[in-house]
MDAnalysis code that builds the backbone (N, CA, C; Angstrom):
import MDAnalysis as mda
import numpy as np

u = mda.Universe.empty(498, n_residues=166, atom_resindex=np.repeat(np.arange(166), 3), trajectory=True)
u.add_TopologyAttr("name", ["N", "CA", "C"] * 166)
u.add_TopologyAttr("resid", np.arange(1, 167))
u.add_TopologyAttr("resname", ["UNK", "UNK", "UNK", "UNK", "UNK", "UNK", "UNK", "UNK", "UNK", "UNK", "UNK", "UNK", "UNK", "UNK", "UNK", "UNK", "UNK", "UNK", "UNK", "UNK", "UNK", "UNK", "UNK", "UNK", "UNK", "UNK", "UNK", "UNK", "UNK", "UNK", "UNK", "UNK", "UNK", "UNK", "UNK", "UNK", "UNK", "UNK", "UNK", "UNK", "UNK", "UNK", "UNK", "UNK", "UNK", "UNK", "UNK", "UNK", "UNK", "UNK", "UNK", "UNK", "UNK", "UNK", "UNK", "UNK", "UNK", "UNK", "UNK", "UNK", "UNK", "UNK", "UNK", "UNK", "UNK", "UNK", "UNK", "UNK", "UNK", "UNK", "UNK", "UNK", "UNK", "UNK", "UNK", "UNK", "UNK", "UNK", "UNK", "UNK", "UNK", "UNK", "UNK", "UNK", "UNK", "UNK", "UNK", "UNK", "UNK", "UNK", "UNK", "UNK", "UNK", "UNK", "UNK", "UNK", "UNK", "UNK", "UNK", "UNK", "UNK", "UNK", "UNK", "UNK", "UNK", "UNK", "UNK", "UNK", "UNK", "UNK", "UNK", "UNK", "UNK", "UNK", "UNK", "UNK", "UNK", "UNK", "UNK", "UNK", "UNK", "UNK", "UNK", "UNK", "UNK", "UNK", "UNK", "UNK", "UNK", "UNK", "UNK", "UNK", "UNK", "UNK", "UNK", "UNK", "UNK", "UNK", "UNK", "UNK", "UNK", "UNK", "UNK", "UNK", "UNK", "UNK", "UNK", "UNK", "UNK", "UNK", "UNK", "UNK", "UNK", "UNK", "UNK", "UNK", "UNK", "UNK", "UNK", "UNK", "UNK", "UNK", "UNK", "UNK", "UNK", "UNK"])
u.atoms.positions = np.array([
    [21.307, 18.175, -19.343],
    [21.129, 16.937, -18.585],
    [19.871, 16.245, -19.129],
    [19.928, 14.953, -19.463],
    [18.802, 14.070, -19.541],
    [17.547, 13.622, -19.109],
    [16.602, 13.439, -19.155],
    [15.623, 12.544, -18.588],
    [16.198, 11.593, -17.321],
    [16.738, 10.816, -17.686],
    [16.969, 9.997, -17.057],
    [17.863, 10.196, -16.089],
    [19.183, 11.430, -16.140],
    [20.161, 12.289, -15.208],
    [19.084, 12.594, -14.509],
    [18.164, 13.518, -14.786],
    [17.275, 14.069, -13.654],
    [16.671, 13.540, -12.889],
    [15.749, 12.528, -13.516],
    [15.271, 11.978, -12.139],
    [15.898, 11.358, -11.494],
    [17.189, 10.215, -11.846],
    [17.832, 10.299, -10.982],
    [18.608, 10.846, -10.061],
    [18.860, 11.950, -10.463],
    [19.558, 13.278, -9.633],
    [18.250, 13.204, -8.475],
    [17.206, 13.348, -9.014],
    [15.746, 13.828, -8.126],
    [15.383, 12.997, -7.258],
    [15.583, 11.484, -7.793],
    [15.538, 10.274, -6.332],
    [16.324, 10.156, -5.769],
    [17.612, 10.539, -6.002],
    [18.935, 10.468, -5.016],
    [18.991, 11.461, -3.955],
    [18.369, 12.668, -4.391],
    [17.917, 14.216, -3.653],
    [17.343, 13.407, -2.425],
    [15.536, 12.544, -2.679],
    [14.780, 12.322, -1.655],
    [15.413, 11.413, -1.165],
    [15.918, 10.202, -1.922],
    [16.723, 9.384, -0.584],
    [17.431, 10.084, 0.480],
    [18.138, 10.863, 0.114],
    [18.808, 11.627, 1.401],
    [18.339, 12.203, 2.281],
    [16.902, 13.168, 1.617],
    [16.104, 13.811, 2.182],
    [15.545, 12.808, 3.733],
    [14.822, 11.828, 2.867],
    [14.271, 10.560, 3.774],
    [15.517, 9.983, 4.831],
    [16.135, 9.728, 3.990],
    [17.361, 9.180, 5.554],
    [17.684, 10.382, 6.966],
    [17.587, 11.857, 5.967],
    [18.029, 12.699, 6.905],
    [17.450, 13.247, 7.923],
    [16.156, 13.335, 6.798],
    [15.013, 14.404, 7.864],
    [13.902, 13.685, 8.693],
    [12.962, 13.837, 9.049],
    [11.834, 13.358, 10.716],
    [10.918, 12.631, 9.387],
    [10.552, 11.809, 9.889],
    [9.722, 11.006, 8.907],
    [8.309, 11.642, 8.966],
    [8.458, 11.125, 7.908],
    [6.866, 12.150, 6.993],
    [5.650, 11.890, 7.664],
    [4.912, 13.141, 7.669],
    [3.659, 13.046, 8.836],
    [2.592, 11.975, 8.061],
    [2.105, 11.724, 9.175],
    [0.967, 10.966, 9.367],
    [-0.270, 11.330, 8.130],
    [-0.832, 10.610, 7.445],
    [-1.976, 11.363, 6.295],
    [-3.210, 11.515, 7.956],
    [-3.257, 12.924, 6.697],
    [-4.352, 13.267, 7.928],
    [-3.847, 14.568, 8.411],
    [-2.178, 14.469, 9.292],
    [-1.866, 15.199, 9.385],
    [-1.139, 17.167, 8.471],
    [-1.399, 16.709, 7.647],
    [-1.463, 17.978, 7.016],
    [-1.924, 17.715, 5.437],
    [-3.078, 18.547, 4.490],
    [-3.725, 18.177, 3.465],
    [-3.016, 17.827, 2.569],
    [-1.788, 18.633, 2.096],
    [-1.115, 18.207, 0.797],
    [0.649, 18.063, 1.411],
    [0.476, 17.287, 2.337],
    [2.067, 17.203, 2.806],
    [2.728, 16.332, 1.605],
    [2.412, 15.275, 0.832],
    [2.864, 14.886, -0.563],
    [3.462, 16.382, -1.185],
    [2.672, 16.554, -2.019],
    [2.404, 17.750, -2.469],
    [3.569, 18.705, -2.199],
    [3.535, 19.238, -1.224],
    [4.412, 20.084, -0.379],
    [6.022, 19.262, -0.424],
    [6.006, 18.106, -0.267],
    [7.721, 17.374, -0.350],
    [7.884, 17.582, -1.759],
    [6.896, 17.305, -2.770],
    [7.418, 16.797, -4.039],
    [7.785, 18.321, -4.681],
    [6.861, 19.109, -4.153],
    [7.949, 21.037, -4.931],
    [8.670, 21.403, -3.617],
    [9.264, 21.085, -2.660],
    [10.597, 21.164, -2.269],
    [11.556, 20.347, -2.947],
    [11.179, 19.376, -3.051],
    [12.635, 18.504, -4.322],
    [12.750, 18.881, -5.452],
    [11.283, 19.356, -5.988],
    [11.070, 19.757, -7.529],
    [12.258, 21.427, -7.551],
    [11.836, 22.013, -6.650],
    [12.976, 23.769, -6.441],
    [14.109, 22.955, -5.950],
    [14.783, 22.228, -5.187],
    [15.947, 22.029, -5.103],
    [16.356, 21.656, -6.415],
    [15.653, 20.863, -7.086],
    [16.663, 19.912, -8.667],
    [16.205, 21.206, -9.250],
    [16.143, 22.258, -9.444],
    [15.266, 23.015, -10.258],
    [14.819, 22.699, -11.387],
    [13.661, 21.557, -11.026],
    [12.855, 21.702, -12.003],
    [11.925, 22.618, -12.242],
    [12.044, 23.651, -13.126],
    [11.131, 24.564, -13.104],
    [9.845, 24.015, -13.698],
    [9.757, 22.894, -15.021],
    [8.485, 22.781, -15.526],
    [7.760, 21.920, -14.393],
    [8.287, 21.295, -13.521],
    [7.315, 20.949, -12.293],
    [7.580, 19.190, -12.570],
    [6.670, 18.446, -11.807],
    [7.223, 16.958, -11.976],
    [5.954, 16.144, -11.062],
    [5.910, 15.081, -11.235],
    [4.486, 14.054, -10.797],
    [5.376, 13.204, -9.718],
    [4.264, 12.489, -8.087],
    [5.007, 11.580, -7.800],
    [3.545, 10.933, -7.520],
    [3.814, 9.885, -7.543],
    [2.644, 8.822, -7.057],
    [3.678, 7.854, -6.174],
    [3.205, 7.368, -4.863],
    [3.488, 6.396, -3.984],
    [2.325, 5.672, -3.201],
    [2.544, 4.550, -2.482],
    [1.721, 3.796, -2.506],
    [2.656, 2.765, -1.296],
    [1.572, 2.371, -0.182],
    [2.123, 1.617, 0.723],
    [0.643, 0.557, 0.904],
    [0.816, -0.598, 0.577],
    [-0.675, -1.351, 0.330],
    [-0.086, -2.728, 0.704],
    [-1.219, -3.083, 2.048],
    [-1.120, -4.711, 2.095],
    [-2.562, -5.316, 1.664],
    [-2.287, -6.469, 0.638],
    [-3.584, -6.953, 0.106],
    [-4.359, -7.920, 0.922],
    [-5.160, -8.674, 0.600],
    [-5.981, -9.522, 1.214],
    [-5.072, -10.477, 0.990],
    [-3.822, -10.879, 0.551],
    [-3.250, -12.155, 0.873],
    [-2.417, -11.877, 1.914],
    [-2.105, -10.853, 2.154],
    [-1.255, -10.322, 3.615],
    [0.180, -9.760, 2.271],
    [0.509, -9.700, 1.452],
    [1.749, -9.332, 1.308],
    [1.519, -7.894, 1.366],
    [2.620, -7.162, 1.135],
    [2.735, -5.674, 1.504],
    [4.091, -5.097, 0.432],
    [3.747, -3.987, -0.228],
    [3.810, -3.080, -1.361],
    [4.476, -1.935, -0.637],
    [5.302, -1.109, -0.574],
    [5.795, -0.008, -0.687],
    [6.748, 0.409, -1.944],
    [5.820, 1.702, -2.184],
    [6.475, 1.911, -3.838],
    [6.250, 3.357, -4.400],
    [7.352, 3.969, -4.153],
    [7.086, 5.427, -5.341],
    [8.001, 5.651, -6.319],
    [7.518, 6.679, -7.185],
    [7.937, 6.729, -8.482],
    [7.713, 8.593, -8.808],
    [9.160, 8.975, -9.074],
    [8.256, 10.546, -9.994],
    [8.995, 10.559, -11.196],
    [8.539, 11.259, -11.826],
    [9.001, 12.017, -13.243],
    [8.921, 13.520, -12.947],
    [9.532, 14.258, -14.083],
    [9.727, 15.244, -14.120],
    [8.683, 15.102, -15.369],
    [8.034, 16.895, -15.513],
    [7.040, 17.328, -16.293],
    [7.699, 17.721, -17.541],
    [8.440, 17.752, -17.932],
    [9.201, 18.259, -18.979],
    [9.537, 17.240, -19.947],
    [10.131, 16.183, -19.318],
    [10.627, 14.712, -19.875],
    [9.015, 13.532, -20.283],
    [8.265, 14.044, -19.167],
    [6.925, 13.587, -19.582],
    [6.014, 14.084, -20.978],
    [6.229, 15.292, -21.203],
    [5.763, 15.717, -22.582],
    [6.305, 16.022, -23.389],
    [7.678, 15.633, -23.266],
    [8.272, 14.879, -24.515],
    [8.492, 13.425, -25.090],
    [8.047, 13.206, -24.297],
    [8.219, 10.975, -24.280],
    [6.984, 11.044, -25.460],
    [7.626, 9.729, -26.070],
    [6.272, 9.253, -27.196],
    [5.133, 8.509, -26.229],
    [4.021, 9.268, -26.119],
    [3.455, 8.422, -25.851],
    [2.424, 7.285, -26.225],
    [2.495, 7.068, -27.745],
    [2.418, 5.857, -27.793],
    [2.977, 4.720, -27.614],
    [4.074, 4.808, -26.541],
    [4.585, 3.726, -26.235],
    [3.447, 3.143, -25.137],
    [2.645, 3.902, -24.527],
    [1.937, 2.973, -23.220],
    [0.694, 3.062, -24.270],
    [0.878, 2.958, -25.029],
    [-0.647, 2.002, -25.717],
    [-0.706, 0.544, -25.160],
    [0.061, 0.120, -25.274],
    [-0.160, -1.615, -25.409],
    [-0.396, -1.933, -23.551],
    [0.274, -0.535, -22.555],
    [-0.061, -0.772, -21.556],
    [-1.784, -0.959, -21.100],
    [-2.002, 0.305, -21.507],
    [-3.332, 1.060, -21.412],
    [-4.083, 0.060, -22.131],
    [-3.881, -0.675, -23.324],
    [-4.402, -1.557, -24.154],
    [-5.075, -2.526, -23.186],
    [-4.188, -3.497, -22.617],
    [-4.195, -4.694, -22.111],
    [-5.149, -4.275, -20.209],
    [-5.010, -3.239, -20.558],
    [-5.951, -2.851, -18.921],
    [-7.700, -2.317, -19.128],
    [-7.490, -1.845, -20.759],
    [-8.885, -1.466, -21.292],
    [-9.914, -2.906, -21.647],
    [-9.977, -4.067, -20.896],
    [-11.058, -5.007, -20.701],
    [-10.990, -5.067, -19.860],
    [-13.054, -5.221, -19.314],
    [-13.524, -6.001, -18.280],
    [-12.995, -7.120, -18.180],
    [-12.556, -7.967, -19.053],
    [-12.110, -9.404, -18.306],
    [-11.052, -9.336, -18.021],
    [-10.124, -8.670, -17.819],
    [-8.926, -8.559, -17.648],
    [-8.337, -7.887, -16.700],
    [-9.294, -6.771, -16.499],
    [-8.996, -5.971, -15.075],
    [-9.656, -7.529, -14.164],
    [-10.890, -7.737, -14.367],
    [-11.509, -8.555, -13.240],
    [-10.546, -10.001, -12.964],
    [-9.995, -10.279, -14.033],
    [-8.248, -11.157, -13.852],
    [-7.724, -11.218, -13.210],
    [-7.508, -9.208, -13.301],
    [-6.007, -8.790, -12.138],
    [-7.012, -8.747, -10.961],
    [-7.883, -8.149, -10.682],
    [-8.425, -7.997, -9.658],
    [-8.560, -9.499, -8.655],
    [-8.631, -11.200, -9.399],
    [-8.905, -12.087, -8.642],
    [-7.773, -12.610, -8.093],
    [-6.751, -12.419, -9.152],
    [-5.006, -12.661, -8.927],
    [-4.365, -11.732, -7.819],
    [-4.274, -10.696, -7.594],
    [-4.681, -9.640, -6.247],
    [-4.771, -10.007, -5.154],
    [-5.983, -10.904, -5.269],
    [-6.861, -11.135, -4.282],
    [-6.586, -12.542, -3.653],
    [-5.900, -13.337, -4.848],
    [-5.358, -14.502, -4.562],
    [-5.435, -15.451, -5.268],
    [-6.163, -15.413, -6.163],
    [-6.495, -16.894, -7.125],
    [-5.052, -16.592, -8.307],
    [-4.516, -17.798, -8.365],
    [-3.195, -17.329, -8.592],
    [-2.595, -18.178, -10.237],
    [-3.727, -19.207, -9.759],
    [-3.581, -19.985, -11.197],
    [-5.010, -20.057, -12.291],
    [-4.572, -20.655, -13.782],
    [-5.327, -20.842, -14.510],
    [-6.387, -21.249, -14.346],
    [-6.053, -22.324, -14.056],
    [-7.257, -23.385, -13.427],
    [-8.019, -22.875, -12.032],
    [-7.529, -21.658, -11.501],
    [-8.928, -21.280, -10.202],
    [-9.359, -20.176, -10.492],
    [-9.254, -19.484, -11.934],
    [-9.324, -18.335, -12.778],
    [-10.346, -18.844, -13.272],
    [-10.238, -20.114, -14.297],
    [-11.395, -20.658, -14.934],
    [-12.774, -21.542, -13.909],
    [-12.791, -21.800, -13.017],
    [-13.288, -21.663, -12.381],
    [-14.667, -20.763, -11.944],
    [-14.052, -19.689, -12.079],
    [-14.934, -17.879, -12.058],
    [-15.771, -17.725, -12.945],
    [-17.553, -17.418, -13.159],
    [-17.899, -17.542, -14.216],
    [-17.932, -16.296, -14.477],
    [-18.227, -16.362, -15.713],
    [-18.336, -15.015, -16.905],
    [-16.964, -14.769, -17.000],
    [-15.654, -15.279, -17.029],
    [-14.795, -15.172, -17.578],
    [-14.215, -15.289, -18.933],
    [-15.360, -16.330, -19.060],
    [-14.662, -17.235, -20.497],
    [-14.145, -18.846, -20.590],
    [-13.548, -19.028, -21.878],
    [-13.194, -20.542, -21.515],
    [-11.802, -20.534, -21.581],
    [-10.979, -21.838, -20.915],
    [-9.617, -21.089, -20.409],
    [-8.913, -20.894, -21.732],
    [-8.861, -21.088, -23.046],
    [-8.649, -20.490, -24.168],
    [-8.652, -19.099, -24.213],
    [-9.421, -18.581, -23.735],
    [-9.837, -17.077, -23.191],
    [-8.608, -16.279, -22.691],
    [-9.441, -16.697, -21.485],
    [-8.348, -16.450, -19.885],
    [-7.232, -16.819, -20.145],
    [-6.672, -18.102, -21.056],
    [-5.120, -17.838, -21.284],
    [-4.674, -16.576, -22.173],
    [-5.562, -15.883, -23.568],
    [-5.550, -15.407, -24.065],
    [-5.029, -14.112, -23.496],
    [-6.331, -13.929, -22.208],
    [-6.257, -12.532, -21.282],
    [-4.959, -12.124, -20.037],
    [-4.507, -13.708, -20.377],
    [-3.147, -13.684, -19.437],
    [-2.157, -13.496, -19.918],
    [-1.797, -13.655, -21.220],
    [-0.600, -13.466, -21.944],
    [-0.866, -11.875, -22.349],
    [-2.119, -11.781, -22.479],
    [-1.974, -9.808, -23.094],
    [-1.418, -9.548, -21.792],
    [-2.070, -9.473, -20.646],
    [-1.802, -8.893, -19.321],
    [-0.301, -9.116, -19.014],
    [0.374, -10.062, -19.543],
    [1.865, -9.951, -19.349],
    [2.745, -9.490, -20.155],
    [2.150, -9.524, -21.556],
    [2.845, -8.864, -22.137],
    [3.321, -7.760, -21.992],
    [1.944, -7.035, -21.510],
    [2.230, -5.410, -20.895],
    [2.729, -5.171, -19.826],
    [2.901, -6.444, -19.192],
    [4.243, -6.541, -17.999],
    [3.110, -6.410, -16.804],
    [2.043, -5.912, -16.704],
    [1.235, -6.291, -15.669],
    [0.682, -7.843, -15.008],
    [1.420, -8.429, -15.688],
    [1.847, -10.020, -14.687],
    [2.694, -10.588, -14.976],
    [3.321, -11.548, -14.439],
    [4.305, -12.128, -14.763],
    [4.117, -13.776, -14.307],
    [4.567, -15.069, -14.406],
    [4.479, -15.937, -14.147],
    [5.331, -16.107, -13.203],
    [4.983, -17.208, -11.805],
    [5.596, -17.185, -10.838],
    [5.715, -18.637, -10.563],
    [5.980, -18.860, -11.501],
    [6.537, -20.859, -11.541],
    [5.433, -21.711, -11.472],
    [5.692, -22.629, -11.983],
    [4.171, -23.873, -11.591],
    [2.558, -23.483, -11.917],
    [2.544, -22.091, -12.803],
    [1.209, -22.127, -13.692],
    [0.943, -20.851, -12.804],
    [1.797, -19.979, -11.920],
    [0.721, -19.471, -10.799],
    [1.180, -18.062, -11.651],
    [0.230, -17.008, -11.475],
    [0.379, -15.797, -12.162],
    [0.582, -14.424, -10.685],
    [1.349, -13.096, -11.047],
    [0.983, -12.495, -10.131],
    [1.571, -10.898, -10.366],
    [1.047, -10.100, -9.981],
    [1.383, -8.752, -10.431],
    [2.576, -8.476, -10.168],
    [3.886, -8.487, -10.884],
    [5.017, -7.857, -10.336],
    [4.953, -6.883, -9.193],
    [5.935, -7.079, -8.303],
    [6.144, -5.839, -7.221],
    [5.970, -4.645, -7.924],
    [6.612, -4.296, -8.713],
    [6.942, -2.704, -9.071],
    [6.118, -2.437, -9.904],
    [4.545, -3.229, -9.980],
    [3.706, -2.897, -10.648],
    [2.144, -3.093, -10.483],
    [2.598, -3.343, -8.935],
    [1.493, -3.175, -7.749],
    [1.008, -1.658, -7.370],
    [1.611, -0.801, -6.951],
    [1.071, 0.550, -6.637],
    [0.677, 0.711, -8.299],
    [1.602, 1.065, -9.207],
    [1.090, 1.969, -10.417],
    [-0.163, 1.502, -11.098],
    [-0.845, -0.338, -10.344],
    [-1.891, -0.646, -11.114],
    [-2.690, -0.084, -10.488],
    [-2.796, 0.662, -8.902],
    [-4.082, 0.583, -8.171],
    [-3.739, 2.721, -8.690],
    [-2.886, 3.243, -8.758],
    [-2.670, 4.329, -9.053],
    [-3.889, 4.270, -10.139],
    [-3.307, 3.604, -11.082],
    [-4.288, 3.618, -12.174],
    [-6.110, 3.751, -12.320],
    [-5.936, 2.583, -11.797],
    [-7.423, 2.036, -11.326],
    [-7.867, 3.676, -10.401],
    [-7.351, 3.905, -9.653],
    [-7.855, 5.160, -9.055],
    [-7.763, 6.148, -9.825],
    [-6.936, 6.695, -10.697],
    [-7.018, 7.900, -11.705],
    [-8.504, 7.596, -12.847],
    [-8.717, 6.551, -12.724],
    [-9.983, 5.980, -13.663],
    [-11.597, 6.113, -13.700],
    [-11.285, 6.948, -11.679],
    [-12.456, 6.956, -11.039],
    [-13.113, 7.729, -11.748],
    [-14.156, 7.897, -11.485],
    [-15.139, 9.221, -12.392],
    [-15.430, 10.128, -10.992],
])
């Protein structure tokens, strides 16, 4: 079976799981209850080499609201090339560019209230820093000049940003 058989085998597992069983405790309420769901699904699909989940339920300072998880299996993960997320990792490795996503986030949504912001640059720049940032699919254009983090790439940016911590 494939990469791609499995985890889908493995999200189809928790959908059911989730429809069937008492909804998942409260954080707080038990230390690694994540943890604990993701190797009960991991021994049901038997994945023996084990498998990652990151999820994420986040409303920002503009009021919208994010619910979003994602796993892989550990096996399919260290076999993937991973120089394919260079150009991801690329386009997230500048200060001006995280501080981009960070104002777009937050709400400033176009060019012109981007340039605005000092120590950005000139909007030659900032357009520059907007097209890398989409290229790598961490924004996308949302009609009429306005920029904004895709849904399905809202949790995995703040995932990120948090795996980054020291």
């Amino acid at each position: 079976m494939d990469l791609e058989q499995r985890v889908a085998e493995l999200e189809r597992r928790m959908a059911a799981l989730e429809q069937a069983g008492p909804a998942a405790p409260a954080v707080g309420d038990g230390d690694l209850w994540a943890l604990e769901g993701l190797k009960s699904q991991l021994a049901e699909a038997g994945a023996e080499g084990g498998g990652v989940l990151f999820t994420g339920a986040v409303r920002l300072p503009t009021r919208e609201r994010y619910e979003w998880q994602f796993g892989a299996l550990t096996d399919g993960l260290l076999e993937d090339d991973w120089s394919q997320a260079a150009e991801s990792f690329a386009a997230l490795g500048n200060p001006v560019r995280l501080r981009l996503l960070r104002e777009i986030v937050g709400g400033l949504r176009t060019a012109a209230e981007l340039a605005e912001l000092d120590g950005l640059g000139t909007t030659g720049q900032i357009y520059h820093h907007l097209r890398q940032l989409t290229a790598a699919g961490w924004l996308h254009t949302a009609g009429r000049g306005r920029y904004e983090v895709p849904a399905g790439r809202m949790v995995p940016l703040l995932v990120a940003l948090t795996a980054a911590r020291p």
